[in-house]
C-alpha positions as CSV (number, residue, x, y, z in Angstrom):
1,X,0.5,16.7,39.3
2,X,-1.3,13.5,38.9
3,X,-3.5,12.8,35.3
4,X,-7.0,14.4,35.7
5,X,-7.5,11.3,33.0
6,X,-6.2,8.0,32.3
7,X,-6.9,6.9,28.5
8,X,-6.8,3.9,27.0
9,X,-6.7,3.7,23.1
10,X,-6.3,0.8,20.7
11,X,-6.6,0.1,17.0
12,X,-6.6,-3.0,14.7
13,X,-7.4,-4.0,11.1
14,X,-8.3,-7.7,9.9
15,X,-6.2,-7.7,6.8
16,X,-4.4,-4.7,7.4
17,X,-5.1,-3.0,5.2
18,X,-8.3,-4.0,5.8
19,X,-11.6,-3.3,7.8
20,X,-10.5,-1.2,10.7
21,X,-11.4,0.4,14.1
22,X,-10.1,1.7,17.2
23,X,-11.4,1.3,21.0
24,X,-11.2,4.0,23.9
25,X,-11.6,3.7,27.3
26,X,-11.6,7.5,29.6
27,X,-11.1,6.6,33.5
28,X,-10.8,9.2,36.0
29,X,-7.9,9.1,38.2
30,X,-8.9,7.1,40.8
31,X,-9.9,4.9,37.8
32,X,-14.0,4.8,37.9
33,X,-14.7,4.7,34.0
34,X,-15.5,7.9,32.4
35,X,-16.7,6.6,28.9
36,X,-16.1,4.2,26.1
37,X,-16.2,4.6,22.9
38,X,-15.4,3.2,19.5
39,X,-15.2,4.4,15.8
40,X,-15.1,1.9,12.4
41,X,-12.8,3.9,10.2
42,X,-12.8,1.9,6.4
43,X,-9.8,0.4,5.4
44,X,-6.8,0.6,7.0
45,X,-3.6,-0.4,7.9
46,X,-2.7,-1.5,11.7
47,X,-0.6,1.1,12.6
48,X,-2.9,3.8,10.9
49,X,-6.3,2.5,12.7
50,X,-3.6,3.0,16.0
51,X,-3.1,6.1,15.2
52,X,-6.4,7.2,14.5
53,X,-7.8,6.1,18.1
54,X,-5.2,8.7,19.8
55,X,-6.5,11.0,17.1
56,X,-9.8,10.6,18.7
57,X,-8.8,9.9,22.4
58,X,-6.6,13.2,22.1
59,X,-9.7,15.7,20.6
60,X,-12.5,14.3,22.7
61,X,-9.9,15.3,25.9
62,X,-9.5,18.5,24.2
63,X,-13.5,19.3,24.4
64,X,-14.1,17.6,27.4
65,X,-11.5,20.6,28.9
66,X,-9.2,17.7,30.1
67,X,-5.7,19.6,30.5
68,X,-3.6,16.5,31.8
69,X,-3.6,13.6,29.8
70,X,-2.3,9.2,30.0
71,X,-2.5,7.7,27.7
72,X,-2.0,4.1,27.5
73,X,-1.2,2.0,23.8
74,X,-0.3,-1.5,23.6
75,X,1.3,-0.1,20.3
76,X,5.0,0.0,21.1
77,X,5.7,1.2,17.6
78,X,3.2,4.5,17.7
79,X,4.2,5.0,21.3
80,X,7.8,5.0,20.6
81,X,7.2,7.3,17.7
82,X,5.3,10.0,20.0
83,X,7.6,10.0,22.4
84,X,10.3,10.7,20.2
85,X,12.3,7.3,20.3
86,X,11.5,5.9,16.7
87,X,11.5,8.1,13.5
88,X,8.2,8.1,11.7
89,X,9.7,6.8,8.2
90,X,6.1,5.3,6.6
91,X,5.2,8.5,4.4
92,X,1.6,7.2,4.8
93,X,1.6,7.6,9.4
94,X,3.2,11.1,9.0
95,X,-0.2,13.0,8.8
96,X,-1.3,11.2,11.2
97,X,1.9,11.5,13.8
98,X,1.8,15.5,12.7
99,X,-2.0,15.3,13.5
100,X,-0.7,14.0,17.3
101,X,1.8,16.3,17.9
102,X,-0.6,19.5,17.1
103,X,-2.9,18.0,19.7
104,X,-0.8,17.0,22.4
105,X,0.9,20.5,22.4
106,X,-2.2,22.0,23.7
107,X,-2.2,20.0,27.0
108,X,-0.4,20.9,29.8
109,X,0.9,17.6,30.8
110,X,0.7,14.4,28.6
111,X,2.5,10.9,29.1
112,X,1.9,7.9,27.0
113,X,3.4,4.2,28.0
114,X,3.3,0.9,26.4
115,X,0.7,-1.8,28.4
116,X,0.5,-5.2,27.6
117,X,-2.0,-6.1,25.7
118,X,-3.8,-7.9,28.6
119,X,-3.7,-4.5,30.0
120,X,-5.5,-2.8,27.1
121,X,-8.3,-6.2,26.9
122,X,-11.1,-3.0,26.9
123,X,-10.0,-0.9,24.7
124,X,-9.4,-3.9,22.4
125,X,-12.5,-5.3,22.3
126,X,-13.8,-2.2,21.6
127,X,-11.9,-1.6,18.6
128,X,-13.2,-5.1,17.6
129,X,-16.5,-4.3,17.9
130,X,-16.4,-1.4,15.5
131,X,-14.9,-4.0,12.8
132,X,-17.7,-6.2,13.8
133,X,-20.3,-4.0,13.5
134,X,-18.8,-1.2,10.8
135,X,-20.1,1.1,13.0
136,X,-19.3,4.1,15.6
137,X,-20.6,5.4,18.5
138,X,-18.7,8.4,19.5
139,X,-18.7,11.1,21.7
140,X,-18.6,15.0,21.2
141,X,-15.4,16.0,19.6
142,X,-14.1,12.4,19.1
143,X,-13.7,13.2,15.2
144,X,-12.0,10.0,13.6
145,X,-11.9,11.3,9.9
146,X,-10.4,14.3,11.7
147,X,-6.6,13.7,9.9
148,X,-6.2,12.8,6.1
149,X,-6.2,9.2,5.5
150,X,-2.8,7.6,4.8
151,X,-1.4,7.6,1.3
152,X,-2.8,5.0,-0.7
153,X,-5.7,3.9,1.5
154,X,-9.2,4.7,1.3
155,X,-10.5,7.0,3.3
156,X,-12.5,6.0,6.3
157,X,-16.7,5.5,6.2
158,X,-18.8,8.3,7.7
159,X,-19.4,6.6,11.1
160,X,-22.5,5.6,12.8
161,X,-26.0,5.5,10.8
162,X,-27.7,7.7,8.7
163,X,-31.6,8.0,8.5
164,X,-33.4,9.4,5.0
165,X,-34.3,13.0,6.1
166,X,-38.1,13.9,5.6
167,X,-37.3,15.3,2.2
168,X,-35.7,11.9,0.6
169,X,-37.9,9.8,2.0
170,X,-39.9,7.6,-0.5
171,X,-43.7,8.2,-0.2
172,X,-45.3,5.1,-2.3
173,X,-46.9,6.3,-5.4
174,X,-45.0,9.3,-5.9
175,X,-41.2,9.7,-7.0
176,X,-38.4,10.1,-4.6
177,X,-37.7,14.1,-3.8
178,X,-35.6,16.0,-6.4
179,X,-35.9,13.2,-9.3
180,X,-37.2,14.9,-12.6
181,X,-40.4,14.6,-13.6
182,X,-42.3,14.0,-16.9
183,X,-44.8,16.5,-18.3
184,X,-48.1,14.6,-19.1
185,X,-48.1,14.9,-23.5
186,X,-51.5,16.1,-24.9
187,X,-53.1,13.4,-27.1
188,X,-52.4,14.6,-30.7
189,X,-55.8,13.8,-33.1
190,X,-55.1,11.7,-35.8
191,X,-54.5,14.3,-39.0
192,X,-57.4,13.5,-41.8
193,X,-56.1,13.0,-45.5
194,X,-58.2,16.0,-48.2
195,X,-61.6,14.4,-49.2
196,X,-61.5,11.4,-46.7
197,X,-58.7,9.6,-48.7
198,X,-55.2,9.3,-47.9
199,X,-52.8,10.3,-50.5
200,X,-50.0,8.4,-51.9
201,X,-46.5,9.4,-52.9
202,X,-45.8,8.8,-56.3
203,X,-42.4,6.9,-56.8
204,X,-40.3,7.2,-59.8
C-alpha cells in the first residue's frame, strides 16, 4: 500500500558541534503539504541535529495516527544506519538510533531513501531557520528533547519562548514574587546614662 505520508526531515549544525536544528516537511500522498515545522535544539553535532529531526518527524506521525510512513533524508550516513547498512559505531548517535528504531517499530509500513539535497531544499531551509532564529515552532507530539543528548554535548534549549507567568511578573515598586522580604526594624531610643551624664570606663 502506498505512504498515507511522505516526510521530509533534515538537520544541520554551524560548527558542528555547534548551534543546531532540524527542518520537516509532512505532504500527503498526492503531495499537497501537510505541515512544516522546525525545532532549534542547542549544540550539536551534524549527524545528531539529523537524527533528532527523524526523532521528531517519527513522534509527531505517531500522534497524528499516521500508520505508513516516507521518510526522506539527504543524510546518507543516518539513512544507511536505519536501514541497517552501516553500523552505528559513534557511542554518542546510539541513543538516538535506539530512540528511531522504538519508533519506527510501531508503524505498519516505513521506508526511508536518501534525496539529494536539492531534493530536501525545504526541509533545509527550515532547519536553517531554527539556527537563525534559536527558536521552534512545533507541532503536537513533535518532542525534540524527546531522546538523551549525545555524550559529551549539551543538551538542547527548551524550544520556542517563554512568557513570565502572572506570578513572576515584576510589578514596579514591589519585589519580584517569592524573593524574601525584610521585616521593617522598630527605631530603638537612644539609652540615657544615670543622672544625665555618661559614664566612663576606667582603664588601668
Amino acid at each position: 500500500m502506498p505512504p498515507e505520508v511522505r516526510i521530509h526531515v533534515d538537520g544541520g549544525a554551524r560548527g558542528n558541534p555547534g548551534p543546531a536544528g532540524f527542518g520537516v516537511v509532512v505532504s500527503d500522498a498526492e503531495g499537497a503539504t501537510l505541515g512544516r515545522y522546525f525545532g532549534y535544539l542547542g549544540v550539536q553535532t551534524n549527524n545528531a541535529a539529523e537524527y533528532r529531526g527523524l526523532i521528531a518527524a517519527l513522534e509527531h506521525a505517531r500522534h497524528s495516527g499516521w500508520r505508513r510512513l516516507w521518510i526522506g533524508s539527504d543524510s546518507e550516513l543516518m539513512v544507511r544506519q536505519v536501514r541497517g547498512q552501516y553500523k552505528v559505531k559513534n557511542e554518542g548517535l546510539r541513543p538516538l538510533y535506539e530512540r528511531c528504531r522504538q519508533l519506527i517499530a510501531e508503524f505498519e509500513e516505513f521506508a526511508i531513501e536518501h534525496v539529494p539535497r536539492a531534493g530536501n531544499a525545504e526541509a533545509d531551509s527550515l532547519a536553517n531557520q531554527a539556527m537563525n532564529l534559536r527558536g521552534s515552532e512545533l507541532p503536537p507530539g513533535a518532542g525534540s528533547a524527546s531522546a538523551p543528548p549525545p555524550a559529551g554535548m549539551a543538551a538542547a534549549s527548551p524550544p520556542g519562548r517563554h512568557l513570565p507567568s502572572a506570578r513572576s511578573a515584576a510589578v514596579p515598586g514591589r519585589p519580584p514574587a517569592g524573593a524574601p522580604t525584610a521585616r521593617p526594624r522598630r527605631a530603638r531610643a537612644p539609652r540615657q546614662a544615670a543622672h544625665g551624664q555618661a559614664r566612663r570606663r576606667t582603664v588601668k
